[in-house]
MIDOSE-1310 file (N, C-alpha, C; in nm, 2 decimals, decimal comma, always signed):
residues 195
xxxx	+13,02/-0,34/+5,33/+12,97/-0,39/+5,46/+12,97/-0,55/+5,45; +13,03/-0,59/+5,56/+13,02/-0,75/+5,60/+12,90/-0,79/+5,63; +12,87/-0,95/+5,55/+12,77/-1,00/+5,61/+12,79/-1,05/+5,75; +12,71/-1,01/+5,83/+12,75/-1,03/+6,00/+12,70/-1,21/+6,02
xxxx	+12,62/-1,27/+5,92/+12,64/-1,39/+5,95/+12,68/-1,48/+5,80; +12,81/-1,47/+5,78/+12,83/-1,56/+5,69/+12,81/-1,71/+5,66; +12,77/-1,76/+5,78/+12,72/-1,90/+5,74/+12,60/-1,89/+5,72; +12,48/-1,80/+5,72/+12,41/-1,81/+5,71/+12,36/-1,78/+5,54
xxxx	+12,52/-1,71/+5,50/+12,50/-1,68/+5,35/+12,50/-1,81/+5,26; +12,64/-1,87/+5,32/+12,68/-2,03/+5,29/+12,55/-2,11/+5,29; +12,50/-2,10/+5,35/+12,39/-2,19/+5,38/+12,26/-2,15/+5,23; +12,26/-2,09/+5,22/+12,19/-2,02/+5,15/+12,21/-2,08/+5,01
xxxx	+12,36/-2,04/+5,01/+12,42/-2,10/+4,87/+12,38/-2,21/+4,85; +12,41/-2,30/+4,94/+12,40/-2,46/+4,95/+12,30/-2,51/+4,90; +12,16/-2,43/+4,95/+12,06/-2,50/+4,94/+11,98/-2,44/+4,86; +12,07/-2,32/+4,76/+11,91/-2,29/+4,63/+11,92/-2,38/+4,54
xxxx	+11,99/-2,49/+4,51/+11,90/-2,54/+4,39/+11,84/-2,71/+4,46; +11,77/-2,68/+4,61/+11,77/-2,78/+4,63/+11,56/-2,77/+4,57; +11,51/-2,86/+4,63/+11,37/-2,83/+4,61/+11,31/-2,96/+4,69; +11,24/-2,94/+4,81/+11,24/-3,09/+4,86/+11,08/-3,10/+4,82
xxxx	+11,01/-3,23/+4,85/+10,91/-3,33/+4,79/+10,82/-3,27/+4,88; +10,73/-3,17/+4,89/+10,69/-3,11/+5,00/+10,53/-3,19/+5,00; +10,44/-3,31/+4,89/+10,37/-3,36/+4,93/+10,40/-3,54/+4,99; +10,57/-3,57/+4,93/+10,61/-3,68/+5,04/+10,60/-3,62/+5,26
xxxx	+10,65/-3,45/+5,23/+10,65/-3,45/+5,38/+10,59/-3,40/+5,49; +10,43/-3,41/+5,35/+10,37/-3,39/+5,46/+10,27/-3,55/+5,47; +10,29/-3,64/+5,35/+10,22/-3,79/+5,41/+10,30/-3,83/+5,52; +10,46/-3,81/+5,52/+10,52/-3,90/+5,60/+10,47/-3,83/+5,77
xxxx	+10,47/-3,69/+5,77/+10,44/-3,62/+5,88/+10,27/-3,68/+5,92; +10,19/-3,63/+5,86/+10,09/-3,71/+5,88/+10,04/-3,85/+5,93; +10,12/-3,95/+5,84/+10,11/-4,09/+5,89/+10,16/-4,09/+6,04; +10,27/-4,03/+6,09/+10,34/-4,04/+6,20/+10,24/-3,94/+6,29
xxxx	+10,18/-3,87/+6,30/+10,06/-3,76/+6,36/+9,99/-3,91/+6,40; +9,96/-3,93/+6,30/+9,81/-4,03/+6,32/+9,86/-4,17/+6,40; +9,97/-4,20/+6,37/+10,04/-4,32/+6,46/+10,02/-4,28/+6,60; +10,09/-4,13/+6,64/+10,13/-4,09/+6,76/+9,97/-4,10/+6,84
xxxx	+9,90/-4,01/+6,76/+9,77/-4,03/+6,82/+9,66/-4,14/+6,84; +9,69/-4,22/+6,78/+9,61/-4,36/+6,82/+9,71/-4,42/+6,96; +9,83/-4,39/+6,97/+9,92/-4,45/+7,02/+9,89/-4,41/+7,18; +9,86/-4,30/+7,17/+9,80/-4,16/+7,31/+9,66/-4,23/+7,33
xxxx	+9,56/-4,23/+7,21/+9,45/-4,27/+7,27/+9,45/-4,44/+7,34; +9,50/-4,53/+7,26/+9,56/-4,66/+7,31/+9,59/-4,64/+7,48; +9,68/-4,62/+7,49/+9,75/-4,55/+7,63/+9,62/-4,49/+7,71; +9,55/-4,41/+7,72/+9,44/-4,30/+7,79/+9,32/-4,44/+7,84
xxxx	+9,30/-4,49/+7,69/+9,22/-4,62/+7,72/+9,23/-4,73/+7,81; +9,37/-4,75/+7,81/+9,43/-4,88/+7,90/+9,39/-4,79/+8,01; +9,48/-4,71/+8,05/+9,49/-4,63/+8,22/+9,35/-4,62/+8,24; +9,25/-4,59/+8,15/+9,11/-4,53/+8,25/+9,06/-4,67/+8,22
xxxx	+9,10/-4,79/+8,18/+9,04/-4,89/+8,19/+9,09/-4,95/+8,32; +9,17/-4,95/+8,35/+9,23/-4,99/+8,49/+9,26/-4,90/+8,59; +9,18/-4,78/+8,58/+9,16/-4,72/+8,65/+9,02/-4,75/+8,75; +8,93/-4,78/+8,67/+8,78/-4,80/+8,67/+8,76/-4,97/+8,73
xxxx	+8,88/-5,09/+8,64/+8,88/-5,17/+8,74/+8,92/-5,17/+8,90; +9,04/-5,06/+8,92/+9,11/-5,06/+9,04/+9,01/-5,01/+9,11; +8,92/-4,90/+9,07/+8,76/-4,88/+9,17/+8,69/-4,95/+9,19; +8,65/-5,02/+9,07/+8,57/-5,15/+9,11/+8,59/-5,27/+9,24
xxxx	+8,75/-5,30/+9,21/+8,79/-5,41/+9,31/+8,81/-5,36/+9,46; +8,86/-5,20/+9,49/+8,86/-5,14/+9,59/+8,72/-5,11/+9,65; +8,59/-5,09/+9,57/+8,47/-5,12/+9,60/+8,39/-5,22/+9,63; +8,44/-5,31/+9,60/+8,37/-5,45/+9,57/+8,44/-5,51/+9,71
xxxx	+8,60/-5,50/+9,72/+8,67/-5,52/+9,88/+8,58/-5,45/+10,02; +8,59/-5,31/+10,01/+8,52/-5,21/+10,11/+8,36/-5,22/+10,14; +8,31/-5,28/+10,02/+8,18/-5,32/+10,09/+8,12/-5,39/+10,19; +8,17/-5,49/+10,20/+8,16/-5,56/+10,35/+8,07/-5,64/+10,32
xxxx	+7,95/-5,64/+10,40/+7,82/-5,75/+10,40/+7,73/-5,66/+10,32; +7,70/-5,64/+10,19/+7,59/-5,57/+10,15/+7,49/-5,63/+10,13; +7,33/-5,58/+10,23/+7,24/-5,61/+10,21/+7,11/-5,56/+10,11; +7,09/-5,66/+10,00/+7,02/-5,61/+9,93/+6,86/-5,57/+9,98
xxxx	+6,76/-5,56/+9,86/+6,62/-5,49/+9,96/+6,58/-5,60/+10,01; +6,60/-5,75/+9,92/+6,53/-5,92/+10,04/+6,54/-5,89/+10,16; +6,66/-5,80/+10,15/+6,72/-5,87/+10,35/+6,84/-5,99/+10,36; +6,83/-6,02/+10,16/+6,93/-6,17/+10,24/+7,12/-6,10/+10,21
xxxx	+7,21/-6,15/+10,20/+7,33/-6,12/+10,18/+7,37/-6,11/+10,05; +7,43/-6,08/+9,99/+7,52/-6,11/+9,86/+7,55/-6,21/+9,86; +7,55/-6,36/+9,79/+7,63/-6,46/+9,77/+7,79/-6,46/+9,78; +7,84/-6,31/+9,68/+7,95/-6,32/+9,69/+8,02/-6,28/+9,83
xxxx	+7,94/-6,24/+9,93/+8,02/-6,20/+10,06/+7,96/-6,26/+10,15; +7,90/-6,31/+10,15/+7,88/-6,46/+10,27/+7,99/-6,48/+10,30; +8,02/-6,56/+10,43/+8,13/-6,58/+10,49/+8,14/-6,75/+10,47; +8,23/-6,80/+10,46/+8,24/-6,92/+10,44/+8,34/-6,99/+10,54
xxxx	+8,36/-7,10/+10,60/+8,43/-7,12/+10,72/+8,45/-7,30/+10,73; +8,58/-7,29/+10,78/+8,62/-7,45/+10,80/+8,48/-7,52/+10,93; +8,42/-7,64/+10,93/+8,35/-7,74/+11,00/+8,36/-7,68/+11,14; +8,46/-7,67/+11,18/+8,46/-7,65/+11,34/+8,46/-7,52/+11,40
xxxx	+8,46/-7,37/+11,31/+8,42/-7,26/+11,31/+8,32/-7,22/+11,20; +8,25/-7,24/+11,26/+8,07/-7,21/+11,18/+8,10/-7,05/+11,22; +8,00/-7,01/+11,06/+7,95/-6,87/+11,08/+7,79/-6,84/+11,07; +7,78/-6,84/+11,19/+7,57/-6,83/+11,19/+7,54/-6,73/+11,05
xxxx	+7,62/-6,57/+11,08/+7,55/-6,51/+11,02/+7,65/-6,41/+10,93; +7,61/-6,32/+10,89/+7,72/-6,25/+10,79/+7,79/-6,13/+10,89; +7,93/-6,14/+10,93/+7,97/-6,03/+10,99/+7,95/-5,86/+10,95; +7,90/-5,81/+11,06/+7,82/-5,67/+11,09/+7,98/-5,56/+11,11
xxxx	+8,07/-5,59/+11,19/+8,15/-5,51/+11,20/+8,27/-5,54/+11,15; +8,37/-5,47/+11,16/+8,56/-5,43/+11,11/+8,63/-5,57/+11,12; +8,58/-5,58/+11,25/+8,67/-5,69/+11,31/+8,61/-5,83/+11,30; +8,49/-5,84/+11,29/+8,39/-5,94/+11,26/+8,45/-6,00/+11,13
xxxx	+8,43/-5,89/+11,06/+8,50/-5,95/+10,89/+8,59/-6,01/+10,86; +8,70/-5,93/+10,89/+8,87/-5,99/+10,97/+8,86/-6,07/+10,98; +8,79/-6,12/+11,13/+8,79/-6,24/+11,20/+8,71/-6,36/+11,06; +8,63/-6,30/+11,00/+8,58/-6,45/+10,89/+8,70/-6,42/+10,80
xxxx	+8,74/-6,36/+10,75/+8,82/-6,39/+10,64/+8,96/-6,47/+10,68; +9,03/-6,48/+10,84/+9,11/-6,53/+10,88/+9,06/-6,68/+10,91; +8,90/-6,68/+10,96/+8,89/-6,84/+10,92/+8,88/-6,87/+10,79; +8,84/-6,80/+10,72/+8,85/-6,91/+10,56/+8,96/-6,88/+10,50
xxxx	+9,04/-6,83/+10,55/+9,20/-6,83/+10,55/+9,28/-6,99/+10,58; +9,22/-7,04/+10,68/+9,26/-7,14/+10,81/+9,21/-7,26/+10,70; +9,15/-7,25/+10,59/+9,10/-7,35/+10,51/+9,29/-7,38/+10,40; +9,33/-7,27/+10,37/+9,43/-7,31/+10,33/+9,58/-7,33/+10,39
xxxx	+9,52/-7,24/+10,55/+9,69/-7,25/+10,57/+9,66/-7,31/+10,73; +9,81/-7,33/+10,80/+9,78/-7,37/+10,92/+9,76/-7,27/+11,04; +9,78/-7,13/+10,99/+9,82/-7,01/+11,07/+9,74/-6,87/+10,97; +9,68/-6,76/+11,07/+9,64/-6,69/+10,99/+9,67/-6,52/+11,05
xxxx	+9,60/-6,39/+11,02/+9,64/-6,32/+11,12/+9,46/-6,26/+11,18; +9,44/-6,27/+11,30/+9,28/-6,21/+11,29/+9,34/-6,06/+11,39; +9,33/-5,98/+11,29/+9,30/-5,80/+11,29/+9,21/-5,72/+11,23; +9,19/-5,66/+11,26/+9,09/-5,57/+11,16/+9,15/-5,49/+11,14
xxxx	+9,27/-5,44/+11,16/+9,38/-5,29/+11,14/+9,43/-5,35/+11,02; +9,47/-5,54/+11,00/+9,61/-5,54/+10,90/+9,50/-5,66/+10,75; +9,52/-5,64/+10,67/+9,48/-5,71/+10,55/+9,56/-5,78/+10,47; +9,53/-5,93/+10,49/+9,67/-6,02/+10,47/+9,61/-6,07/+10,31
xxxx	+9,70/-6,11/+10,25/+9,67/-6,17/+10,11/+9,62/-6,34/+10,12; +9,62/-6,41/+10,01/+9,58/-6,54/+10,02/+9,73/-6,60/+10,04; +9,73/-6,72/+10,13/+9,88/-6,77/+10,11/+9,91/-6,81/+10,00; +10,06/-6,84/+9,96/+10,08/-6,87/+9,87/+10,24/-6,94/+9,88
xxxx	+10,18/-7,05/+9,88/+10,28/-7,18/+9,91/+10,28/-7,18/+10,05; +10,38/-7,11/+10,17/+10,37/-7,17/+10,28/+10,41/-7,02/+10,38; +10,36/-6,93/+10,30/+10,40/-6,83/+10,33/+10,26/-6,69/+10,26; +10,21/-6,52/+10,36/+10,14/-6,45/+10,31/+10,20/-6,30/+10,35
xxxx	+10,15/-6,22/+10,26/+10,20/-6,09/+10,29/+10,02/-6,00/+10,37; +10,09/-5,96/+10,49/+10,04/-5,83/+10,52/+10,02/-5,68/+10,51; +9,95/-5,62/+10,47/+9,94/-5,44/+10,48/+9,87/-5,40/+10,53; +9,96/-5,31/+10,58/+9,83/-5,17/+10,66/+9,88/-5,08/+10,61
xxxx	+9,82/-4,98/+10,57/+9,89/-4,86/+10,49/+10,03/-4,87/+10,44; +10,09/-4,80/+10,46/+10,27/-4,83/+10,41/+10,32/-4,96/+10,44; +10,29/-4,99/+10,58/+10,37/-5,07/+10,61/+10,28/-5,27/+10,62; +10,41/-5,29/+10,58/+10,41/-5,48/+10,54/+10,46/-5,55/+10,59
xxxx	+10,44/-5,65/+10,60/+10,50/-5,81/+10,66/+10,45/-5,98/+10,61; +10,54/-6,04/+10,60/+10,58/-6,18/+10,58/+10,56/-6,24/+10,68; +10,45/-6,33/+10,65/+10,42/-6,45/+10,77/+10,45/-6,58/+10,67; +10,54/-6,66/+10,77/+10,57/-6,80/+10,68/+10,58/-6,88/+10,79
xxxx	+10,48/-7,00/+10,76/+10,49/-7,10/+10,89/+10,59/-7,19/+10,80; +10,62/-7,26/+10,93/+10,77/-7,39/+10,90/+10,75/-7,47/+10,99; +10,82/-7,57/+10,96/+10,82/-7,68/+11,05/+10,89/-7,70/+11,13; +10,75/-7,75/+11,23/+10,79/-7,77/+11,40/+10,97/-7,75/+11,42
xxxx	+11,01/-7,90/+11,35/+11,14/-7,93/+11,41/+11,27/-7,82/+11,36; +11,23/-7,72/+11,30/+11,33/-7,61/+11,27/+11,27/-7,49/+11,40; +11,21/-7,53/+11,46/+11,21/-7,37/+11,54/+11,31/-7,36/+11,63; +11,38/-7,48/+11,67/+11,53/-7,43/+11,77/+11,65/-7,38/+11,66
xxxx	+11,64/-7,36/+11,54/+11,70/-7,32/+11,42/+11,70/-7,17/+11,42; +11,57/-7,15/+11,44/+11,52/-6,98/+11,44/+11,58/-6,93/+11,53; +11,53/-6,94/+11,70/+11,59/-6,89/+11,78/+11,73/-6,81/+11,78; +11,81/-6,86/+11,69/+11,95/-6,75/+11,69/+11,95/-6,67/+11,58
xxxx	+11,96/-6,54/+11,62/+11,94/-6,42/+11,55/+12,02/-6,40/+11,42; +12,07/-6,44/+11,43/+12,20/-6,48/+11,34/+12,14/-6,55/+11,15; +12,02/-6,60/+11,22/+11,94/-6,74/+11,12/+11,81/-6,63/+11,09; +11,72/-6,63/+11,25/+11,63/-6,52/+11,17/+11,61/-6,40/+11,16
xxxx	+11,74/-6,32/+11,19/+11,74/-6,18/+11,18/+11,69/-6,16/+11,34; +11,71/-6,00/+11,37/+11,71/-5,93/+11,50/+11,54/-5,90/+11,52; +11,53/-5,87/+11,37/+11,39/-5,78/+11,40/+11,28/-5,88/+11,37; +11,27/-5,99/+11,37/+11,15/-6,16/+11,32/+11,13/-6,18/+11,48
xxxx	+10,96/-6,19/+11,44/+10,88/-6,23/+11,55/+10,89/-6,40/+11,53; +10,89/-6,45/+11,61/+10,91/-6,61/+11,61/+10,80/-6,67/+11,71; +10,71/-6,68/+11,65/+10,56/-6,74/+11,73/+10,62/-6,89/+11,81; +10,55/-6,97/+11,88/+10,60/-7,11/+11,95/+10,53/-7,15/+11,87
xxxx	+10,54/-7,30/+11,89/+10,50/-7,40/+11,80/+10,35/-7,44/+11,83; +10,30/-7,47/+11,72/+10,15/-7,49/+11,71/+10,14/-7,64/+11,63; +10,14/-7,76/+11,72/+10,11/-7,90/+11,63/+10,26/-7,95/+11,56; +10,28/-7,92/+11,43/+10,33/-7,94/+11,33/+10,43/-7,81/+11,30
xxxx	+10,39/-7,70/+11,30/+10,44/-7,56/+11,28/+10,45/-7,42/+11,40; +10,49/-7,34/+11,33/+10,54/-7,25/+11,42/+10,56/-7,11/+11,29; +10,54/-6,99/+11,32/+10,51/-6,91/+11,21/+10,68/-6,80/+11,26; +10,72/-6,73/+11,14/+10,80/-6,60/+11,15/+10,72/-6,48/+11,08
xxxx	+10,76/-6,37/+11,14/+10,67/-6,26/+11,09/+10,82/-6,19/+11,08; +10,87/-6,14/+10,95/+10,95/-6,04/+10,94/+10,90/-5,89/+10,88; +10,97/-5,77/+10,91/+10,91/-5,69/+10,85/+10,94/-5,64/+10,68; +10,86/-5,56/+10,63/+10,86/-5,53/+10,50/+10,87/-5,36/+10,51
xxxx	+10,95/-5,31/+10,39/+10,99/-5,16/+10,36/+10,85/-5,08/+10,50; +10,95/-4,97/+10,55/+10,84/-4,84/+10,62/+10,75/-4,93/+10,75; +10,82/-5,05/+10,75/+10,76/-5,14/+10,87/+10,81/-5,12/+11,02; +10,81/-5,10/+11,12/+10,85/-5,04/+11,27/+10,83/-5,19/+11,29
xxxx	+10,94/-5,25/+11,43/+10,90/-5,42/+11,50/+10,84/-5,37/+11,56; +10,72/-5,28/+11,63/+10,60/-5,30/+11,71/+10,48/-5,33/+11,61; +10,51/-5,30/+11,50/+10,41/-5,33/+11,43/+10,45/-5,50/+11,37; +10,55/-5,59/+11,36/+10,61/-5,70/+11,36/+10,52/-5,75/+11,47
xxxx	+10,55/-5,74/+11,55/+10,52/-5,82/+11,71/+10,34/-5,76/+11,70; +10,28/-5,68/+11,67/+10,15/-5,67/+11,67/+10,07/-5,76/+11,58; +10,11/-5,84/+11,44/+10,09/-5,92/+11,35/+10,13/-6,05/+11,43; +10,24/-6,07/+11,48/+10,28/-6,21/+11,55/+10,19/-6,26/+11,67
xxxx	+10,09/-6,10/+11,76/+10,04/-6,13/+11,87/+9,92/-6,19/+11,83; +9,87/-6,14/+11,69/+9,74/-6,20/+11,63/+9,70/-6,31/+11,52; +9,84/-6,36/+11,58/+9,85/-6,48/+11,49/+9,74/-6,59/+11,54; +9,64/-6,68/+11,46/+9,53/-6,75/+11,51/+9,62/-6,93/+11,44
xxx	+9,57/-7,01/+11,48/+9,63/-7,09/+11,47/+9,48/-7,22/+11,40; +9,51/-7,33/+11,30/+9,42/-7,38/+11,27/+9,37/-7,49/+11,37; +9,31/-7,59/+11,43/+9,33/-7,68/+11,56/+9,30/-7,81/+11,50
């Protein structure tokens, strides 16, 4: 009778007079276990550590005006506001908040957006990004003497809101990924201007 798997006879042959180091393999296996596993825990640590920040800062944003038992405000969420838009008191509603965070916006830039629907970032250089759920947008003011520049579609695209000129500047709102132009022209209508 044939052996029905001959290489498996060959193999056989091959390897009886081998004899491998069987306490080198299991240190090498081990050290590499214990690598892998600090490596997993390392990893688990990071993500639930910035897991727990990302709650924090998404809590600490969504809070609003929190009043403690004094009655007085949070220091950190007082509203703060350029000389010629005073804030008596700490905004109560959506839009109230909005509206302060676009004035102390107006401390860095010349142009801001006041919505309570869209949440604009800090500017950064001469230019800020908006979001509302999926959808985004770029507001960048420029100067005055380039706005008959803009006007041709060609320069600022089909779908750029092109605000008129305010003083010195004049703002573009283009859209960003999953963005619709009603929602462009909705960011452009609520553009506030510094005076």
């Amino acid at each position: 009778m044939e052996d029905p798997m001959p290489f498996g006879t060959a193999l056989h042959d091959r390897v009886r007079d081998e004899h491998p180091d069987l306490d080198h393999l299991v240190r090498v296996a081990t050290r590499s276990g214990t690598r892998i596993r600090r490596r997993r825990h390392a990893i688990a640590t990071a993500v639930t550590a910035s897991g727990v920040a990302a709650v924090a800062i998404g809590v600490a944003m969504l809070g609003g005006s929190d009043l403690r038992s004094g009655g007085e405000p949070d220091v950190a969420v007082q509203p703060t506001a350029p000389a010629s838009h005073p804030v008596d008191q700490p905004p109560r509603t959506r839009a109230e908040r909005a509206h302060a965070r676009a004035l102390r916006a107006l401390q860095d830039a010349p142009v801001y957006v006041d919505s309570p629907d869209w949440r604009c970032d800090q500017p950064l250089d001469e230019k800020f990004i908006c979001t509302h759920g999926a959808a985004s947008v770029v507001v960048v003011w420029r100067p005055a003497e380039t706005w008959a520049d803009y006007q041709d579609p060609a320069k600022a695209g089909p779908e750029t809101f092109i605000s008129d000129v305010h003083g010195q500047f004049f703002a573009t709102v283009n859209a960003g990924p999953d963005t619709t132009h009603a929602q462009v022209v909705e960011v452009g209508e609520a553009l506030i201007w510094a005076e």
